[in-house]
N, C-alpha and C positions, 0 to 999 in steps of 0.2 A: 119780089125777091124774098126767100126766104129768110130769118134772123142769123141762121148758123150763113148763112152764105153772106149775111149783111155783114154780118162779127169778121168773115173772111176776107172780105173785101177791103174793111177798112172802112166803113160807114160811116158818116158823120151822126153827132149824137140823136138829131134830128128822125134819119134814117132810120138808125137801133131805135128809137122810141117808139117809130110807127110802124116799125116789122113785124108783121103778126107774131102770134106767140104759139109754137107748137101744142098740139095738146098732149104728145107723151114725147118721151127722150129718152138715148139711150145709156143707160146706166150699168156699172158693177153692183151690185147686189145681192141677199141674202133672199132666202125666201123660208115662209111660217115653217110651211110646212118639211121643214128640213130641219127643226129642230133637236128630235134625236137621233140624224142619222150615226152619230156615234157613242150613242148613253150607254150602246154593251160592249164597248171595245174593253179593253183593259186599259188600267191609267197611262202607261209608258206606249201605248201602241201606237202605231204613225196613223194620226189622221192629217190625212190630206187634205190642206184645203181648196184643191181643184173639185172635190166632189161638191163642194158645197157652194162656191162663187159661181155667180151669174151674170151674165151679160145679154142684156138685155132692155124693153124695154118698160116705161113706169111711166106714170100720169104725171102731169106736171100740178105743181101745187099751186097754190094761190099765196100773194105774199102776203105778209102783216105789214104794218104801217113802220116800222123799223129795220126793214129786210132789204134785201137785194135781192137779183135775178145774173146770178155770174154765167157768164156762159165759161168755159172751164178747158183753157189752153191746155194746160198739163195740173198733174198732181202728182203724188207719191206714195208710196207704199210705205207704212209705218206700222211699226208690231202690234197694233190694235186692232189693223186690220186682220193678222193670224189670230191672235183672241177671239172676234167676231167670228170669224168663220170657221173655226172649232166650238163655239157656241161656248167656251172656256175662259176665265173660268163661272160667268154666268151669259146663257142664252142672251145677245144684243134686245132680242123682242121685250123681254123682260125689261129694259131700261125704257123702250119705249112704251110699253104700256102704263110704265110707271109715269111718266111723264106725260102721256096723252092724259092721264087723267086727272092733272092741273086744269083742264078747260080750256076754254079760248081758244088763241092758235095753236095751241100745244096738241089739240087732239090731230090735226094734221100728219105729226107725227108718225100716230099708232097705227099703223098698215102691216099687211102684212109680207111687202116689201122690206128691205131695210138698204138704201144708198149708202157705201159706206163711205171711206174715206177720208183723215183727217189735213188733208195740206190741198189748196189749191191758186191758181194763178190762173187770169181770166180777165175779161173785158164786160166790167157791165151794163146789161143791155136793160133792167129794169130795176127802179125805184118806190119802192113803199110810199105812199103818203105824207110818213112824217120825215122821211128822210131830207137831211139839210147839206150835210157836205159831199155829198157824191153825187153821180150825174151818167145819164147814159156814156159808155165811151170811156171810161175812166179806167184805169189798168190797175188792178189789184191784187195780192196777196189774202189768203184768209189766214188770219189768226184761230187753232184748235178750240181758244175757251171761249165759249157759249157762256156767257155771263150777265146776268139779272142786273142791270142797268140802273133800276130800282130800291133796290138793295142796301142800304146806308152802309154798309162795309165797302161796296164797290166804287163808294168816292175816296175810301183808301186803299184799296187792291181789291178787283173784281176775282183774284181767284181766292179771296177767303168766303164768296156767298158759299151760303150754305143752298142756292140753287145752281150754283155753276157746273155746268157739264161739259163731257167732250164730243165738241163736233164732228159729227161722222162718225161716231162708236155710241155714243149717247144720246145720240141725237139722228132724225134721219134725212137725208136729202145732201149727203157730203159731198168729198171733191173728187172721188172718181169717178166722174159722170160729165156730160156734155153739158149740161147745164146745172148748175147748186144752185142752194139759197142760204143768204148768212147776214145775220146780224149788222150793223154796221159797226157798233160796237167792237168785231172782229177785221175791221177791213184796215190793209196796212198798203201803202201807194206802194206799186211793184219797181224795183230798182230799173231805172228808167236802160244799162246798159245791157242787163243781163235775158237773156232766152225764155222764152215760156218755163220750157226743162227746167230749168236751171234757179230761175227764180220761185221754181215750187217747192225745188226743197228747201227752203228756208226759213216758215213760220214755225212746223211743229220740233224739227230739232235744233237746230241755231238758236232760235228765241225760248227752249226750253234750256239748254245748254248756258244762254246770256245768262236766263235771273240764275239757275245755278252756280255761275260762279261769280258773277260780275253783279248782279242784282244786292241792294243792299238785304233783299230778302233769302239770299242765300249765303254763301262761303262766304262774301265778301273778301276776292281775292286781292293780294296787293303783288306788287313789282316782286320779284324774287322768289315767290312764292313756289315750293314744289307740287306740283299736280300728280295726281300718280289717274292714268285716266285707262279704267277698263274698255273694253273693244275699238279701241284710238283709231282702227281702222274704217269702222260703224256710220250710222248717220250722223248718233250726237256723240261719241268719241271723235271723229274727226274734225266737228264744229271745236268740240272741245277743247283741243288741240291747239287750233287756230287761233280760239278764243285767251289760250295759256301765253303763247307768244304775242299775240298783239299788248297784251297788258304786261308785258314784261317777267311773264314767268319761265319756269321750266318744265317743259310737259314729259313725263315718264309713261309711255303707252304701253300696254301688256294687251298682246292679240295671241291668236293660236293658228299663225303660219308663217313663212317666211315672204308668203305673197301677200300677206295683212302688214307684217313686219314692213314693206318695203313702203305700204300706202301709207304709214302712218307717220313714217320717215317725211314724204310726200307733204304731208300737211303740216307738219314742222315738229314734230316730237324729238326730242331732245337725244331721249334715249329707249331703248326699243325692248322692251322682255316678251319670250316666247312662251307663254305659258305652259304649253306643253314642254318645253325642254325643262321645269321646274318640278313639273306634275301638279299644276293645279288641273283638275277635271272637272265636271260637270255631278260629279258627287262627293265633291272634296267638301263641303261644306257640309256634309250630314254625319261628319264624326269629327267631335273638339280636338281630338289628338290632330290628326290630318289639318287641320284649319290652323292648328300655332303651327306646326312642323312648317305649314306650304307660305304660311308670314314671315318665318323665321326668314326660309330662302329667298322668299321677295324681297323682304327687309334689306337681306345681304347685297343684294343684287343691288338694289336703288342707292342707298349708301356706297358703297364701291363706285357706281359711275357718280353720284353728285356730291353724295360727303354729310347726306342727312336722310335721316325720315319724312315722307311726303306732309307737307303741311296739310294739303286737303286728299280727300281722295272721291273720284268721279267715279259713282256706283249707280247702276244701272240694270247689270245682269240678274241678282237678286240673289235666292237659296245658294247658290254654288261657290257666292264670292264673298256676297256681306260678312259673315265671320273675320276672312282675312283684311277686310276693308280697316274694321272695327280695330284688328291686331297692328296691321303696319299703321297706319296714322301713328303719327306724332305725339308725344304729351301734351295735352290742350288743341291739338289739331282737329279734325271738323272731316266728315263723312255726308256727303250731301245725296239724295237719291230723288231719283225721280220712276224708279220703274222697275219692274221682278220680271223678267225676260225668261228665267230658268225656273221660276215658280217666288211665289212671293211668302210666307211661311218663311223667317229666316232663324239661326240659332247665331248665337254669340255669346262669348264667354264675356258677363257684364264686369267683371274686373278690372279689364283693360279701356271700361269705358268707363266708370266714377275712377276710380283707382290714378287713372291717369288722367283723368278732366278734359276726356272727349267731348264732342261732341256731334249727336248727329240731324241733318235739317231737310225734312221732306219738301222735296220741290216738284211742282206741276204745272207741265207747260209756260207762257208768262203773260203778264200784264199786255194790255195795248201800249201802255208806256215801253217799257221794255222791249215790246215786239220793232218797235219804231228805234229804240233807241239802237237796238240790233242791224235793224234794214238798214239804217246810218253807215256802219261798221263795210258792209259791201258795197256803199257806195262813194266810200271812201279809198277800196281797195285794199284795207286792212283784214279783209276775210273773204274769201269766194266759195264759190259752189262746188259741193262733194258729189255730184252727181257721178255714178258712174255708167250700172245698165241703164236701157229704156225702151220701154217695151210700147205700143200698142191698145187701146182701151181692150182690143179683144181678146188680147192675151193678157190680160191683168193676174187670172190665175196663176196663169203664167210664175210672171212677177213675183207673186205674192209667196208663192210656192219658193222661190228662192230665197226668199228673205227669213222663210218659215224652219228652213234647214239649213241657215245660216253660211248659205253659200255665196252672200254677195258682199261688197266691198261699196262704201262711204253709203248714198241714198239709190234707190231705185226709182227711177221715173218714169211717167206714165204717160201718154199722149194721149189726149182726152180729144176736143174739136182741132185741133191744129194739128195738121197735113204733115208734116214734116218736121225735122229738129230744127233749130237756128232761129226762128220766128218770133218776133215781139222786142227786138233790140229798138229804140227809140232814141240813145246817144251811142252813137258811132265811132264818137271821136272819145269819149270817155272809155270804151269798152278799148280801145286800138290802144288807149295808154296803160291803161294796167296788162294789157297782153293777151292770147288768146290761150296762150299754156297756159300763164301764171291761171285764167279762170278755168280752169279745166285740168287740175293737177289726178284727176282720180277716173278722169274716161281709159286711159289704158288699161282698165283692171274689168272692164265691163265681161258680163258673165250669162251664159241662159241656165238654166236648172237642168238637174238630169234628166232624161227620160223616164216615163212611167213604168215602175220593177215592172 
């Protein structure tokens, strides 16, 4: 019996320990020599990243003595993955060679493949040497941050190493693929009710979305508090969202359609702004006038429906938004970011941020503490999965392609070895009690991308 067919079957760990081990697999992927295929476009021109994503296959690695062998139910598409495969804004090879050439198992890395992918959920089928708590068989979640164990910072937060990276953009052998490899350091027990699908969207934006607002290393949100949360309909807008109401706050979403407007509703947002009915745009941030005018009218809006300015504000988009972020917050209120979606270069008028005793607090990804404290949250039924399309490993372009031109609604999933959607539920009667709507608030909005002009 082969392993993918062992993992299929439901093998005991016995079984997955002694299944042979392929020697290649099949992966989404970058490859070397596609590095400029777009260095003469002009800056604003569509590169597609169908030209450049791979499916295909790739050698299998050997583990280190701290690693696993995930074989890889589902994963998801996350903006790193368009980054990557626009080689934007630096070539992915570039990180791995930088990193192959630490030594040891690190040179592993430097191929001239790249597996990308930072989210995956899977059944592991092989254990490192030093590995202590995990075991063939065991159903997991990967955690994005790849972090230096080693490190005396990472006995107080693994994401202040100054080696910590992100898996599947910085690292290679990620979770679009039939089979990863991940740290154990990274491995979170997957919520014993929820779907392959479903539980894969939940390490890189739920647990990035946690320490942003709930982590004492971010907003530190309290009960009451107003969230003002950009793309609410998104991966980690929608987490966010969730994350607002479970803790007692009120979440202010600002998306750009009436079909984002209704998902965000969906995921409990309070109160809904259409950004285009305001005229914030995708260059409203590259002139100071335009940036107080488009806060002004946000301002107005959010106060009119709650009676205040946002205490925090969930920023993520980058160039086009941070200015207004910086202008609506509150006096002593707090601007948290974890990512520049529209370009990262941002301009703000710093007046409104000493003057008024701002604050702003870079966040990335979270801890294994927090990753854990989060998976809790869903399997409590206080937050569930924003999945909505799901595509196919072979269509991953596909995929990726829609997320790239901001056509899709909450996370994009991906079907890596698992046959079909629905698969990997393990409490039945847990899943039956929080409902099968209440987990799946955001499939009615599922989307394929356009056709190629």
């Amino acid at each position: 019996m082969s392993l993918s067919d062992a993992v299929l079957s439901g093998a005991s760990p016995q079984e997955l320990a002694h299944a042979p081990l392929p020697d290649h697999f099949t992966a989404a992927h970058l490859r070397v020599e596609d590095e400029q295929v777009f260095a003469d476009l002009p800056e604003d021109a569509d590169k597609d990243v169908r030209r450049t994503l791979h499916v295909g296959e790739v050698p299998m690695p050997e583990l280190a003595p701290d690693e696993v062998l995930l074989a890889v139910m589902a994963s998801t598409v996350n903006y790193n993955t368009v980054w990557s495969a626009k080689f934007e804004p630096l070539s992915t090879f570039r990180f791995l060679r930088h990193y192959g050439r630490e030594g040891g198992w690190a040179t592993r890395h430097d191929q001239p493949f790249h597996v990308l992918g930072s989210d995956a959920a899977g059944v592991v089928v092989r254990t490192g040497s030093g590995v202590r708590h995990w075991r063939p068989g065991d159903h997991a979640m990967v955690n994005a941050a790849y972090v230096d164990d080693q490190e005396p910072i990472s006995q107080a937060d693994g994401m202040l190493g100054e080696h910590q990276l992100a898996w599947g953009y910085e690292t290679n052998y990620g979770g679009l693929a039939q089979y990863a490899v991940a740290r154990t350091s990274q491995l979170i027990a997957k919520p014993a009710h929820l779907t392959w699908e479903e539980a894969a969207t939940i390490p890189a934006c739920a647990g990035t979305a946690y320490r942003m607002l709930v982590s004492d290393r971010g907003a530190r949100m309290k009960q009451g508090d107003v969230v003002l949360i950009w793309g609410a309909s998104g991966g980690l807008g929608a987490y966010a969202a969730q994350l607002v109401k479970n803790g007692g706050g009120i979440a202010v979403g600002v998306v750009g359609s009436e079909e984002k407007a209704e998902a965000a509703r969906r995921v409990g947002c309070d109160v809904v702004v259409n950004r285009e009915e305001i005229g914030i745009g995708d260059d409203t941030g590259e002139d100071p006038a335009q940036v107080a005018a488009a806060g002004k009218r946000l301002g107005r809006q959010v106060r009119a429906a709650v009676g205040t300015d946002p205490d925090i504000v969930f920023e993520h988009v980058g160039r086009s938004t941070f200015g207004i972020s910086v202008f609506v917050v509150r006096r002593g209120g707090t601007v948290v970011t974890c990512g520049s979606s529209t370009g990262y270069i941002h301009q703000f008028d710093n007046r409104y941020l000493w003057m008024r005793l701002k604050r702003v607090i870079g966040s990335h990804v979270a801890n294994l503490q927090e990753q854990v404290e989060c998976a809790r949250l869903f399997e409590q039924g206080g937050v569930v999965p924003t999945l909505s399309s799901l595509f196919p490993l072979a269509e991953v372009a596909e995929a990726t392609r829609l997320v790239q031109l901001n056509q899709h609604i909450g996370k994009v999933g991906v079907l890596c070895l698992a046959p079909e959607a629905g698969l990997g539920v393990t409490a039945p009667e847990l899943r039956a009690r929080i409902g099968e709507d209440a987990l799946n608030p955001l499939r009615s909005f599922a989307a394929r991308p356009a056709p190629v002009a």
